[in-house]
N, C-alpha and C positions, 0 to 999 in steps of 0.2 A: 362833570365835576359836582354838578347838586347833590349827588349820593354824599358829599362829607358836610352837608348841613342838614341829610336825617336826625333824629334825634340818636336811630341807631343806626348807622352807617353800616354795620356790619361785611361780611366780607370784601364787596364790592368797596365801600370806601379804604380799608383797609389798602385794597390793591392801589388803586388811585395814588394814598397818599405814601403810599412807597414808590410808588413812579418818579411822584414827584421828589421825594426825598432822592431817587437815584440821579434825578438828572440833576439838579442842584449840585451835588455832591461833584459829579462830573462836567460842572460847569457849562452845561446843554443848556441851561432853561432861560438864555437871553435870546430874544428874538425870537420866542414862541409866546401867544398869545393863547390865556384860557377861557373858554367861552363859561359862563353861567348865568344862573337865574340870579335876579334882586336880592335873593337869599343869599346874607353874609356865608362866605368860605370862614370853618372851622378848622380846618387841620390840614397840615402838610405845608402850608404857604407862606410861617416866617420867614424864610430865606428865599423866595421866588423872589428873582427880578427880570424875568419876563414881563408882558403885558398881561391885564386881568378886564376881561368885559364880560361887563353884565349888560342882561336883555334886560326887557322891563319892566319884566313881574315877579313875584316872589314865585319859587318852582312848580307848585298845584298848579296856580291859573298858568303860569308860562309854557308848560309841560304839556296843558290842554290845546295852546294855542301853534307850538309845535306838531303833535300832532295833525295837525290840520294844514300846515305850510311850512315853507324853511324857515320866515321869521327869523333870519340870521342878521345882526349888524353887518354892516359893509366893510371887506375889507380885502387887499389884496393878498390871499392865502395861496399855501403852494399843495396846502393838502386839509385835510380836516378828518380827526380823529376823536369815535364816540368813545368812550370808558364804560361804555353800558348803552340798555335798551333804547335811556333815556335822550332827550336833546331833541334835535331840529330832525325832520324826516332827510333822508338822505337822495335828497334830490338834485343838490349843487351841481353841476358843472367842474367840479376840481376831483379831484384823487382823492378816496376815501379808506378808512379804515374803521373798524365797531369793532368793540369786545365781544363777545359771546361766553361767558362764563359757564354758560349750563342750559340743558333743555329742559330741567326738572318742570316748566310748567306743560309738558307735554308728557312726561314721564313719571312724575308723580302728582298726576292731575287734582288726585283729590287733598294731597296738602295746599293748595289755593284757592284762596277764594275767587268766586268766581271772575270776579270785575278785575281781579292782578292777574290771571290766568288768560283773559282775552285780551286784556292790553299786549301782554307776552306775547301773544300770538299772532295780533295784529303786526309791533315790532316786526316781532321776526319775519315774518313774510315780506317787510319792506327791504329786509335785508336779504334775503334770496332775491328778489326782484333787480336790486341793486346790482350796480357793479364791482360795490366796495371788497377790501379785504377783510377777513375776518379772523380778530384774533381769539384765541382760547388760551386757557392755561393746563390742560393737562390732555395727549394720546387719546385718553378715552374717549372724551369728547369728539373729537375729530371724523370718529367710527359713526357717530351721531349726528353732527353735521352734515356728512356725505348722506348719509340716509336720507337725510330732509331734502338733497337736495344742491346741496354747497360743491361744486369743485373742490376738489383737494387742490388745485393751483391756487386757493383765494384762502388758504386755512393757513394760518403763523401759530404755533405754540408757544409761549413765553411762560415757564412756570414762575411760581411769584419766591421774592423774596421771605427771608423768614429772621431777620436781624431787624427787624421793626419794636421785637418785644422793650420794653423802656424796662431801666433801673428799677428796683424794688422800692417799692412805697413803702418802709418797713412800719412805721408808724401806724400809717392807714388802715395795711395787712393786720398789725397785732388789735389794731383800735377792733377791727369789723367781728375778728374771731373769738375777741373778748366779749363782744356784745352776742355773740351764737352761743358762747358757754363751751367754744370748742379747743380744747387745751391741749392735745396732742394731735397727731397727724388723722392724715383724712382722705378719704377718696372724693372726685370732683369731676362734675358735668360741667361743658362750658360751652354757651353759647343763647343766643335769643332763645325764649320758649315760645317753639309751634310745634302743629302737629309733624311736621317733616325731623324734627330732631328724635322723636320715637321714646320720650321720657316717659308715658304709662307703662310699655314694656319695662323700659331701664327699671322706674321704680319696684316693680313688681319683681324682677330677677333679685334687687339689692335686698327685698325684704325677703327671699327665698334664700338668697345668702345669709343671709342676716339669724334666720332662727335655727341654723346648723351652727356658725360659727362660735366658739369662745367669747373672744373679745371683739365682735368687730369696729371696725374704725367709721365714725359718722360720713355720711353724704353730702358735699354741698352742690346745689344749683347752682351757679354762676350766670348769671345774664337775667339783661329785660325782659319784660313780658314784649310777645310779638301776638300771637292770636290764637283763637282757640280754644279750648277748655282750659278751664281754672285749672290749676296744678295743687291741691292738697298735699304737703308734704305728710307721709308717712314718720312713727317714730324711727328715730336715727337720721333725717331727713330734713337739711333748712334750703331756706332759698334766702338767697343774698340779693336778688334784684340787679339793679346796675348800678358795676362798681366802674372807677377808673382804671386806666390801663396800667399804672403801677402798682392798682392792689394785686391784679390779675396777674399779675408777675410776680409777687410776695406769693398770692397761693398757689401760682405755680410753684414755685420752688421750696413751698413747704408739704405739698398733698404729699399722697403715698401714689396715685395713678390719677391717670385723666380715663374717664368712663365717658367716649363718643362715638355712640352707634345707632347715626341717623338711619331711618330708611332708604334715602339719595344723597344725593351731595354732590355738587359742580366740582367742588377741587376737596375742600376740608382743612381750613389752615391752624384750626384749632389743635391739630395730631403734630404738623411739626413744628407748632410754637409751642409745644409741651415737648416734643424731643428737643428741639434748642435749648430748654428749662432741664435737660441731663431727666425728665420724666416718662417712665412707662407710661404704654397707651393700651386701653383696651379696646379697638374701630373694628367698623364696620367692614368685611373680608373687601365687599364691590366698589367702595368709594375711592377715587384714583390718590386721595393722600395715603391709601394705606399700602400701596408700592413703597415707602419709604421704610416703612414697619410696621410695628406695633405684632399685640395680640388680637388676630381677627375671626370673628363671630358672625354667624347671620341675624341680622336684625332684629328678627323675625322671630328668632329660635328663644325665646324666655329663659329656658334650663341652659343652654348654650351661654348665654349672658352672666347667669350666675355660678356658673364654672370658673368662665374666665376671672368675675371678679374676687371667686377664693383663689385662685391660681397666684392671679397677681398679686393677692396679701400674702399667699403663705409659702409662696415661693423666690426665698433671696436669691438663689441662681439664674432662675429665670426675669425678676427685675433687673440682675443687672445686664445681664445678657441685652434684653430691648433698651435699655439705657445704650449703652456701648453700639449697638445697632445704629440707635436712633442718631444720637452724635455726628456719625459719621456720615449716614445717610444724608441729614441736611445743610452738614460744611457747607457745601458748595451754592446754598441758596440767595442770594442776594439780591437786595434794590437796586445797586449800581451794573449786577449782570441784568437784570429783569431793563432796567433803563438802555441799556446799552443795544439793546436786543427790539427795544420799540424804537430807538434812532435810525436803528439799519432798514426796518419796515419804512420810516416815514423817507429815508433817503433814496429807498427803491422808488416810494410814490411818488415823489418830489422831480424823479426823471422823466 
């Protein structure tokens, strides 16, 4: 549960607190108990009324101290389920379950730094070791686990919901793009900046679109700094930093496309919270959100990138096309199916 008092929780917390938003909703979350560090819980938990224990340090040193032993409060469980790398080593005696979101610290090695790259890897190996179950969220991954190692009797899929996006911050939204000087529509990057999201590419293809086009439409960054090189925005080019999750939904629903063509990606929930927003997407062909849709490119490819992104400005058939795709593709994603789908796991273990 400590991934939702990062400062950027990013996708992993996201999942979490739609979990938890599903089981609430479905009246699950009495008589489960959440484990965390000292570090106040941030999101997801106005309406939990299950039990909340905390260990007894804030997450760094706790997280350290984890590692190193179960350092679990005591208590009579029927199962115990990680949300991630993070937590108590999985040592217990009871029926277990972890997340497994992505192998990217083995797959795209050199987007990590080193010291998050061996923690990764320590993790993971406790989880091979283990007996526990292991969930994922998306097929591809699965192909990836077996490779390391995982039975496929110990692999659950549960992809994530996509009804988490909140109400438009209409205020906030007009307040932030008054302050960019951005007055009509716009194309948009969204997500923490590191080197695994592949933004020197991106920029490089947007300014190669950029000096063919008539008019083109400005770029926005959207998200925190995560690590890396400085991002000098190019002209046509702002960064917004970290906004909240209403403004991100005001520009969602005002951009002209979402531009997200990481080099890896564990799932991508940025592609179908921008199809939930009725917005074209221009992803990455490899990355398992782009089964849903969008227009996909190789990463990689520079002139590839800035095709797609004249394509999606100058072709109304084809935006609405992925529009209409997109829609229908992620109807079906929900917190209370994604909730419903970790009760049945925990009820298997619980036997």
């Amino acid at each position: 549960m400590d991934q939702l008092t990062r400062p950027v929780p990013g996708g992993i917390g996201v999942y979490i607190a739609g979990v938890l938003q599903g089981l609430t909703t479905l009246g699950l979350d009495e008589g489960m108990d959440l484990l965390t560090s000292r570090t106040a819980l941030r999101l997801g938990l106005d309406r939990w009324r299950g039990s909340r224990l905390q260990a007894h340090f804030g997450y760094r040193l706790q997280q350290r101290l984890w590692d190193h032993s179960g350092h679990l409060p005591r208590g009579n469980w029927a199962f115990y389920h990680a949300f991630s790398l993070g937590g108590p080593r999985l040592s217990m005696p009871i029926p277990k379950a972890v997340a497994v979101y992505d192998l990217l610290f083995r797959t795209s090695r050199e987007t990590f730094p080193t010291r998050a790259r061996d923690w990764h890897e320590r993790r993971f190996e406790q989880v091979l070791e283990s007996d526990s179950r292991i969930v994922t969220l998306a097929p591809e991954t699965v192909d990836l686990l077996v490779e390391a190692g995982a039975a496929m009797s110990r692999i659950t899929v549960i992809p994530p919901g996509v009804d988490h996006v909140p109400p438009v911050d209409t205020q906030g939204t007009a307040a932030l793009l008054d302050r960019l000087g951005v007055t009509g529509r716009y194309l948009m990057v969204l997500g923490t900046l590191e080197p695994r999201k592949n933004l020197p590419r991106i920029l490089r293809a947007y300014q190669q679109y950029r000096a063919t086009a008539f008019d083109p439409p400005p770029l926005l960054i959207v998200g925190p700094m995560g690590w890396g090189q400085e991002i000098v925005p190019p002209r046509g080019v702002s960064l917004t930093g970290k906004v909240s999750a209403g403004v991100v939904a005001g520009l969602l629903a005002r951009a002209w496309a979402l531009i997200y063509v990481p080099l890896q990606e564990g799932f991508g929930l940025p592609v179908i919270e921008a199809m939930s927003s009725a917005l074209p997407v221009v992803t990455s062909a490899g990355i398992p959100a782009a089964r849903f849709g969008g227009l996909g490119v190789e990463p990689t490819d520079v002139d590839a990138i800035a095709l797609a992104i004249a394509r999606i400005v100058e072709d109304e058939p084809l935006r609405s096309r992925l529009v209409t795709h997109g829609l229908l593709a992620v109807e079906g994603l929900s917190w209370v199916e994604a909730a419903r789908k970790h009760v049945q796991l925990w009820e298997e273990l619980a036997k």
